[in-house]
Biopython code that builds the backbone (N, CA, C, O; Angstrom):
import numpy as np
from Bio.PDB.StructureBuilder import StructureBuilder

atoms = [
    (1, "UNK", "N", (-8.049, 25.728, -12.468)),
    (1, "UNK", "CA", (-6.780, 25.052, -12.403)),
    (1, "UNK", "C", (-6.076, 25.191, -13.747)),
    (1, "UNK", "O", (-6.769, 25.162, -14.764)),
    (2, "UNK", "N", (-4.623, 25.355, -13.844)),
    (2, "UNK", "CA", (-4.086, 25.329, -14.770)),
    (2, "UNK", "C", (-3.620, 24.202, -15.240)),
    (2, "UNK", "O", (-2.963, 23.491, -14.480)),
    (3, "UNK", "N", (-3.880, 23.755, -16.718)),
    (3, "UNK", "CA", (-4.068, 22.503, -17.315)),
    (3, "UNK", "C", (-2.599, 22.845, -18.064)),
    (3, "UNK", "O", (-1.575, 22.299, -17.655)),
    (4, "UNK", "N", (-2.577, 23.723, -19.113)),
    (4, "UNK", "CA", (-1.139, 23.616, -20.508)),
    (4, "UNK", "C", (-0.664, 24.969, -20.330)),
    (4, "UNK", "O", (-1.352, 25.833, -19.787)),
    (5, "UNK", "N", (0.257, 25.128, -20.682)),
    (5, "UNK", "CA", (0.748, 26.536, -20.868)),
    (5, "UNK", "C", (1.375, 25.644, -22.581)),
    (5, "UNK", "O", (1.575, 24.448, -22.793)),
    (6, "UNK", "N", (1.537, 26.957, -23.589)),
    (6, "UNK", "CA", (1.984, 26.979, -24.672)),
    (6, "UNK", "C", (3.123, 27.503, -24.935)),
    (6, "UNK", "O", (3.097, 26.903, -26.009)),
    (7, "UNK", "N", (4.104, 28.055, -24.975)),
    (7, "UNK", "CA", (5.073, 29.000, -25.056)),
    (7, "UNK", "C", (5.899, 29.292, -26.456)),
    (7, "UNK", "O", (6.987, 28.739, -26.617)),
    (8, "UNK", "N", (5.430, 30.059, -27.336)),
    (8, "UNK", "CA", (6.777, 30.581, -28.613)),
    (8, "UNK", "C", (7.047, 31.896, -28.290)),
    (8, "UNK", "O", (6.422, 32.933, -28.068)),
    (9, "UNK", "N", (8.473, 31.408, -28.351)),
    (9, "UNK", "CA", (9.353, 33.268, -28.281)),
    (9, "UNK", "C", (9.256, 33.932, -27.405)),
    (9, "UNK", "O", (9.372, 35.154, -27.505)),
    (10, "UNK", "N", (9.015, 33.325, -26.303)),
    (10, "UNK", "CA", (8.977, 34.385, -24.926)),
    (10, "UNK", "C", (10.262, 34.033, -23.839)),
    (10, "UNK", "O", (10.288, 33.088, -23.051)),
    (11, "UNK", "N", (11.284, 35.044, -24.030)),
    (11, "UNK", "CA", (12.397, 34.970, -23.279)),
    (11, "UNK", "C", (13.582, 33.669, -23.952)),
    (11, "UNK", "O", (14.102, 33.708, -25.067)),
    (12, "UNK", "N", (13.689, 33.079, -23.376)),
    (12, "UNK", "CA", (14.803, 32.097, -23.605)),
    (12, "UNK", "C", (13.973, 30.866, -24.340)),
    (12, "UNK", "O", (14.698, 29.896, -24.562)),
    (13, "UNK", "N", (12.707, 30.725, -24.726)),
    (13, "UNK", "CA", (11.700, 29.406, -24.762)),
    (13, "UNK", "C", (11.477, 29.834, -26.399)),
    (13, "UNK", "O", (11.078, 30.934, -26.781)),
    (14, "UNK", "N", (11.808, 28.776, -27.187)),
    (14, "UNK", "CA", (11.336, 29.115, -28.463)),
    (14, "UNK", "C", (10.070, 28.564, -28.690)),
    (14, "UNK", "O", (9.047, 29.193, -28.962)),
    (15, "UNK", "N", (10.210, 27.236, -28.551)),
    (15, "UNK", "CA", (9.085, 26.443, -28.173)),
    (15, "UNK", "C", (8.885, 25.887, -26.967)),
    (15, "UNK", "O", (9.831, 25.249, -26.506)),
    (16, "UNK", "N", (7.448, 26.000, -26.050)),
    (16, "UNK", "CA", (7.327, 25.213, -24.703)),
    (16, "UNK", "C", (6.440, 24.718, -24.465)),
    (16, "UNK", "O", (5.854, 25.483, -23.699)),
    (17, "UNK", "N", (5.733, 23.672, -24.640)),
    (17, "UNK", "CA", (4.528, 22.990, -24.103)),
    (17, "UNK", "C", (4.584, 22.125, -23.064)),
    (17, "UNK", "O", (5.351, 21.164, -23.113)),
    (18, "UNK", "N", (3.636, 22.392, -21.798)),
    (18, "UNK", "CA", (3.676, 21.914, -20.256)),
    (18, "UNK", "C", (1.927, 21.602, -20.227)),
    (18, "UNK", "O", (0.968, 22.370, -20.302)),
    (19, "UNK", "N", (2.008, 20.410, -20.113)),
    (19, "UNK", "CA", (0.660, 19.890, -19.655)),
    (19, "UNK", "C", (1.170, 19.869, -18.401)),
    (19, "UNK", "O", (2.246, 19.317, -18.170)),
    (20, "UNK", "N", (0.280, 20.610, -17.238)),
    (20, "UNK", "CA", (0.451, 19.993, -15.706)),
    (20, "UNK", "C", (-0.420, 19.076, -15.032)),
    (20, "UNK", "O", (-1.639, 18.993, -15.177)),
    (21, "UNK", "N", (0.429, 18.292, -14.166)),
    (21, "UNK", "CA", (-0.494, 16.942, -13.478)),
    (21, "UNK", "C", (-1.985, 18.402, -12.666)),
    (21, "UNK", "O", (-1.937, 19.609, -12.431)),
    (22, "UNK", "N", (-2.926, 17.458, -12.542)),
    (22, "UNK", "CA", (-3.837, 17.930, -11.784)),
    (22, "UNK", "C", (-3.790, 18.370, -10.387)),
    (22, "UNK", "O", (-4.304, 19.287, -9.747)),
    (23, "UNK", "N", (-2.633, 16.955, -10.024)),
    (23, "UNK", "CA", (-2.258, 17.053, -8.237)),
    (23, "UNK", "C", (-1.383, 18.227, -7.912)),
    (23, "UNK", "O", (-1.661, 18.972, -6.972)),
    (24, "UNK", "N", (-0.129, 18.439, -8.817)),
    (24, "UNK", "CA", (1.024, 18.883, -8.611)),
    (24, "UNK", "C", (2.030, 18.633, -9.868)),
    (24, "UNK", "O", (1.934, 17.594, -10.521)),
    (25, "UNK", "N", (3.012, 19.640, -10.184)),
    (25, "UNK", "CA", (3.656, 19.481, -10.809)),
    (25, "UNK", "C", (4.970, 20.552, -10.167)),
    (25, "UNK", "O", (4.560, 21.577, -9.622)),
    (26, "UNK", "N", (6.137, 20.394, -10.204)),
    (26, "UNK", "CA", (7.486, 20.648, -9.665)),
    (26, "UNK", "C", (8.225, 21.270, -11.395)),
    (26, "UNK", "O", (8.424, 20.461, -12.300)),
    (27, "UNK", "N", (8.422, 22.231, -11.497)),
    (27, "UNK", "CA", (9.380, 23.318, -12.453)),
    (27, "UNK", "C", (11.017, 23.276, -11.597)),
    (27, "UNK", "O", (11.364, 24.079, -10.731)),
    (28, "UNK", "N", (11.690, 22.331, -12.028)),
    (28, "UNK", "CA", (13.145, 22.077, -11.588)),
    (28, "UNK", "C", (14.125, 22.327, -12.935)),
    (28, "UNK", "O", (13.620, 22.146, -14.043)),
    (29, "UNK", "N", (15.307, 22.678, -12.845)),
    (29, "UNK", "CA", (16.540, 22.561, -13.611)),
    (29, "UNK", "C", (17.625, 23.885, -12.732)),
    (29, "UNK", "O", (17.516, 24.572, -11.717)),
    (30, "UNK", "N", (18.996, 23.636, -14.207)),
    (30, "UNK", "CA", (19.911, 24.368, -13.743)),
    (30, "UNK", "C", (19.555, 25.804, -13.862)),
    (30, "UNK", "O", (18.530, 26.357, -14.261)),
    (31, "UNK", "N", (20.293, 26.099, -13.564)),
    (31, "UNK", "CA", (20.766, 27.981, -13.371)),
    (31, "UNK", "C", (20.189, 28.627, -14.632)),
    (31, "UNK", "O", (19.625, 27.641, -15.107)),
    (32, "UNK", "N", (20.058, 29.182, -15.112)),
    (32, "UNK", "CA", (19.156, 29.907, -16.248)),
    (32, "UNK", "C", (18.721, 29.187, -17.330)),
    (32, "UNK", "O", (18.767, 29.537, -18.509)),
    (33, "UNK", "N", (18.163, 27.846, -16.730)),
    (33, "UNK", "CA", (17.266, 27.472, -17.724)),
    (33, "UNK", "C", (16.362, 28.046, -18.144)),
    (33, "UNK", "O", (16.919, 28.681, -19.040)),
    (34, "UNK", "N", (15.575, 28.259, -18.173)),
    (34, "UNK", "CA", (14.424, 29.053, -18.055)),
    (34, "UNK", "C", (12.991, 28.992, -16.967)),
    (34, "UNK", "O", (11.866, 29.446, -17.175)),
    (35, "UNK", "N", (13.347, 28.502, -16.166)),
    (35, "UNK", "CA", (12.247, 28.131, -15.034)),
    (35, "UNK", "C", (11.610, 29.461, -14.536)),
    (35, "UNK", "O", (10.472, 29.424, -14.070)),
    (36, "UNK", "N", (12.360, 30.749, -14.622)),
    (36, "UNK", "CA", (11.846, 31.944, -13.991)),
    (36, "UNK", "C", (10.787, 32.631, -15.443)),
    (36, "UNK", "O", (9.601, 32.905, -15.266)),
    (37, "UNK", "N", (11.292, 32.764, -16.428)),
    (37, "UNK", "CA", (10.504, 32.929, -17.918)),
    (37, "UNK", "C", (9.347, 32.232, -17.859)),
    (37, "UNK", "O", (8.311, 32.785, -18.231)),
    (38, "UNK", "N", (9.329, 30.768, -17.333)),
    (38, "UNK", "CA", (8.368, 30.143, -18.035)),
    (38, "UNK", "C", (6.986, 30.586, -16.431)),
    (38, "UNK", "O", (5.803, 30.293, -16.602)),
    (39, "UNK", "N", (7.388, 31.171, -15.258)),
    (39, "UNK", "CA", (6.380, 31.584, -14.406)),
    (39, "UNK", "C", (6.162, 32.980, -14.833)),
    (39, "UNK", "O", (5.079, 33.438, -14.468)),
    (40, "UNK", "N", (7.134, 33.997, -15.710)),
    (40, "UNK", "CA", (6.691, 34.988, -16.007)),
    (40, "UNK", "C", (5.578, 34.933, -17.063)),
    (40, "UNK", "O", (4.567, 35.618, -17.211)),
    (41, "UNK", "N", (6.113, 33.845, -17.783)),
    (41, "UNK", "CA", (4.862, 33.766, -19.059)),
    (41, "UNK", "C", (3.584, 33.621, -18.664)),
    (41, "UNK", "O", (2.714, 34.312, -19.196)),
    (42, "UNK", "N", (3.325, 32.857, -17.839)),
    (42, "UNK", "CA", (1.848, 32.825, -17.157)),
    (42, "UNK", "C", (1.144, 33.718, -16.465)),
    (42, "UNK", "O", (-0.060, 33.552, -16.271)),
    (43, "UNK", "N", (2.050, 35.154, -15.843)),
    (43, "UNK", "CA", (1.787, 36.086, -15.239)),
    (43, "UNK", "C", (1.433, 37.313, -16.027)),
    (43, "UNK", "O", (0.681, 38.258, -15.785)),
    (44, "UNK", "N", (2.562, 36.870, -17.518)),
    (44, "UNK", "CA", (2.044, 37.860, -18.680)),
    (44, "UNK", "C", (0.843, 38.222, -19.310)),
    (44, "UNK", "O", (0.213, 39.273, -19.433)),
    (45, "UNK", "N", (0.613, 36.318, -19.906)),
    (45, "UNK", "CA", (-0.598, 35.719, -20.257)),
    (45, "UNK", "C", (-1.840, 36.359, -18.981)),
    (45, "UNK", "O", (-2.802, 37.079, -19.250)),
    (46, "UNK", "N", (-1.595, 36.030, -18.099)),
    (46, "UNK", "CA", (-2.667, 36.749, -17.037)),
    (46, "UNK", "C", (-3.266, 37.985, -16.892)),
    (46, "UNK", "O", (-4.394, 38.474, -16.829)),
    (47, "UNK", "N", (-2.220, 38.283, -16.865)),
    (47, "UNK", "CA", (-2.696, 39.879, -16.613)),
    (47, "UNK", "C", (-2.156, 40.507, -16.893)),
    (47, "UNK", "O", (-1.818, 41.305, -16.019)),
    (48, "UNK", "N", (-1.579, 40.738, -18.335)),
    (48, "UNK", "CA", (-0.639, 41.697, -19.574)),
    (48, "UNK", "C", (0.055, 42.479, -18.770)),
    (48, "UNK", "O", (-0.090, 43.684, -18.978)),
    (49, "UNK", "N", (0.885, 42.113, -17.771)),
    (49, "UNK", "CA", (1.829, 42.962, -17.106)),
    (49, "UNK", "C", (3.226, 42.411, -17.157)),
    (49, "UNK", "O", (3.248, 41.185, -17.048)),
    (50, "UNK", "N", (4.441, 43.009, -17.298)),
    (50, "UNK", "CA", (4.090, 44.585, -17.605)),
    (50, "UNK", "C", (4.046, 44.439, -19.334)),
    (50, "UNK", "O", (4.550, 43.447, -19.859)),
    (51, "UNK", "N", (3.555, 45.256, -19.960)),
    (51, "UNK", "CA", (3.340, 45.753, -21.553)),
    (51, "UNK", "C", (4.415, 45.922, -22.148)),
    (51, "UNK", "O", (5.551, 46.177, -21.750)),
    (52, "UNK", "N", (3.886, 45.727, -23.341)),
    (52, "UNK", "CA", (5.256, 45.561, -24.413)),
    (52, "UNK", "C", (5.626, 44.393, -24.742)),
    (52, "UNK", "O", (5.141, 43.291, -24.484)),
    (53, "UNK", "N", (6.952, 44.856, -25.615)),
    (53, "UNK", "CA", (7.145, 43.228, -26.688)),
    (53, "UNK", "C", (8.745, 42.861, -25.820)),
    (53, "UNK", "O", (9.692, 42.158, -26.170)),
    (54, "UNK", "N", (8.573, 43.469, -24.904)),
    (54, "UNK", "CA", (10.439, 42.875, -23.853)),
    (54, "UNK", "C", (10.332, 42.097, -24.067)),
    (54, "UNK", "O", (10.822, 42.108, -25.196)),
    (55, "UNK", "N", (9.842, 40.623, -23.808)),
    (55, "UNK", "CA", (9.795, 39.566, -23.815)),
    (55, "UNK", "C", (9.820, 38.778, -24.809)),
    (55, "UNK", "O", (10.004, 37.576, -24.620)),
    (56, "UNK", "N", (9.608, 39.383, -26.291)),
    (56, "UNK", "CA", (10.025, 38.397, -27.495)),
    (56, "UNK", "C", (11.776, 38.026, -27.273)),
    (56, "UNK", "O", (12.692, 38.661, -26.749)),
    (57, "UNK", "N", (11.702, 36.711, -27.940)),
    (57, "UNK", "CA", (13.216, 36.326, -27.674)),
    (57, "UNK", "C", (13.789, 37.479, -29.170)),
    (57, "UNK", "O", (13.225, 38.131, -30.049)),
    (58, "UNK", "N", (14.799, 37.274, -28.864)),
    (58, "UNK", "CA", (15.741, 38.214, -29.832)),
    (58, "UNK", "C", (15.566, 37.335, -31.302)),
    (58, "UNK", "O", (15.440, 37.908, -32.384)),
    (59, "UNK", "N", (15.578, 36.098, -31.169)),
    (59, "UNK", "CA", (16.228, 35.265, -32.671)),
    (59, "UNK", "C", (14.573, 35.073, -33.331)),
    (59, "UNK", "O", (14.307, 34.609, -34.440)),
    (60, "UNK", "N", (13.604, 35.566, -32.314)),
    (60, "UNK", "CA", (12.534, 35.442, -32.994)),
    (60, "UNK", "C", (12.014, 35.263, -34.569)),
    (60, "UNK", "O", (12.156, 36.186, -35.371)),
    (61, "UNK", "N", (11.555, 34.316, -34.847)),
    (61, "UNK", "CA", (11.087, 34.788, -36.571)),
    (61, "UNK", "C", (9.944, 35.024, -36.957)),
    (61, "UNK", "O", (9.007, 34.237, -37.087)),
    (62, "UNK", "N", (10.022, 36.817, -37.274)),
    (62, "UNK", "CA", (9.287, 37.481, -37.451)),
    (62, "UNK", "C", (8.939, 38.107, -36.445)),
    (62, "UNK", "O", (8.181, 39.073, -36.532)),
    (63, "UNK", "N", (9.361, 37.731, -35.454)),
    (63, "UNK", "CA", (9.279, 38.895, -33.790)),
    (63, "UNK", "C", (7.673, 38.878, -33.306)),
    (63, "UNK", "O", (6.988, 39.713, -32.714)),
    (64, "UNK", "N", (7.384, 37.498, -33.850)),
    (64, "UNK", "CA", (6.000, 36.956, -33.306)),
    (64, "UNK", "C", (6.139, 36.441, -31.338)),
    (64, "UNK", "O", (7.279, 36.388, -30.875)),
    (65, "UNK", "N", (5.499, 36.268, -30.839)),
    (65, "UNK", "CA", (5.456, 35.937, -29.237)),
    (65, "UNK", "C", (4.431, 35.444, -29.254)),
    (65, "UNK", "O", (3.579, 35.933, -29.995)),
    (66, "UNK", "N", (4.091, 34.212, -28.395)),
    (66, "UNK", "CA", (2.537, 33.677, -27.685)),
    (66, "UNK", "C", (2.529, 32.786, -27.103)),
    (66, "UNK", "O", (2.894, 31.706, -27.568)),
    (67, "UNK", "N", (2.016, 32.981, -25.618)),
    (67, "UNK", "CA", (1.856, 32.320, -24.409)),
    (67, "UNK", "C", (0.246, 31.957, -24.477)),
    (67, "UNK", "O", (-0.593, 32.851, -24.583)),
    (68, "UNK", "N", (-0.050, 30.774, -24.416)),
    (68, "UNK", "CA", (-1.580, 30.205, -24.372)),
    (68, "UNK", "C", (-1.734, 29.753, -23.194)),
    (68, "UNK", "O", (-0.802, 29.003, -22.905)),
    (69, "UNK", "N", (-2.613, 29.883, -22.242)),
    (69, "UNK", "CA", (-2.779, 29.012, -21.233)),
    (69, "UNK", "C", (-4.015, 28.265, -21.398)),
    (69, "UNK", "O", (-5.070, 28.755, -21.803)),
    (70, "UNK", "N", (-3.802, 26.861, -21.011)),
    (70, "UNK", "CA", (-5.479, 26.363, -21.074)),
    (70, "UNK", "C", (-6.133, 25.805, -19.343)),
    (70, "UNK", "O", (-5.882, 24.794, -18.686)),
    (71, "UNK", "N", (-6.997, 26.942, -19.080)),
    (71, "UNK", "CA", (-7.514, 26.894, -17.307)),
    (71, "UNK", "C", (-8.779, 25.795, -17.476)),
    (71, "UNK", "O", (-9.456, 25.642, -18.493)),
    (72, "UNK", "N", (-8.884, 25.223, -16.469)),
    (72, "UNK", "CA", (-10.062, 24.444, -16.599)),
    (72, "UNK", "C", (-10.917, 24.002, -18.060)),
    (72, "UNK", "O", (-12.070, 24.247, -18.413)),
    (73, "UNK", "N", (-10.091, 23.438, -18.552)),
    (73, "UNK", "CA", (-10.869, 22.922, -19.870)),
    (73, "UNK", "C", (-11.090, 24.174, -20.804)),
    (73, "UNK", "O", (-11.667, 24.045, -21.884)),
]
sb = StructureBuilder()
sb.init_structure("model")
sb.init_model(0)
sb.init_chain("A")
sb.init_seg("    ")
for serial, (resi, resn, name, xyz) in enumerate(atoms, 1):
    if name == "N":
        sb.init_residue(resn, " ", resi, " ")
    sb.init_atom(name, np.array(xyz, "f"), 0.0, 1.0, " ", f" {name:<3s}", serial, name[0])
structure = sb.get_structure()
């Protein structure tokens, strides 16, 4: 089960930290918030697809990126 996702510099998210409930948790907002970024980040984090640094945000500092996930403890 997925417990946190971490998020710096990936897409529109400079900083993102999401603890999710155990039961359920709901990813809602407006129009390009970032709700589609923050399911790519976990798919990145997963399974390094697709490759490359696309996904650093532009204003990055130092053009660092990192998505942490924490699965089952």
């Amino acid at each position: 089960m997925l417990e946190r996702l971490k998020i710096q510099n990936f897409q529109r998210h400079k900083l993102l930290d999401v603890q999710f409930d155990p039961n359920i948790t709901a990813i809602v907002g407006p129009s390009d918030a970032g709700k589609s970024s923050l399911m790519r980040s976990i798919r990145w984090a997963a399974t390094n697809k697709p490759r490359g640094d696309g996904f650093i945000r532009r204003q990055a500092d130092g053009g660092r990126m990192s998505v942490r996930l924490r699965i089952d403890g």
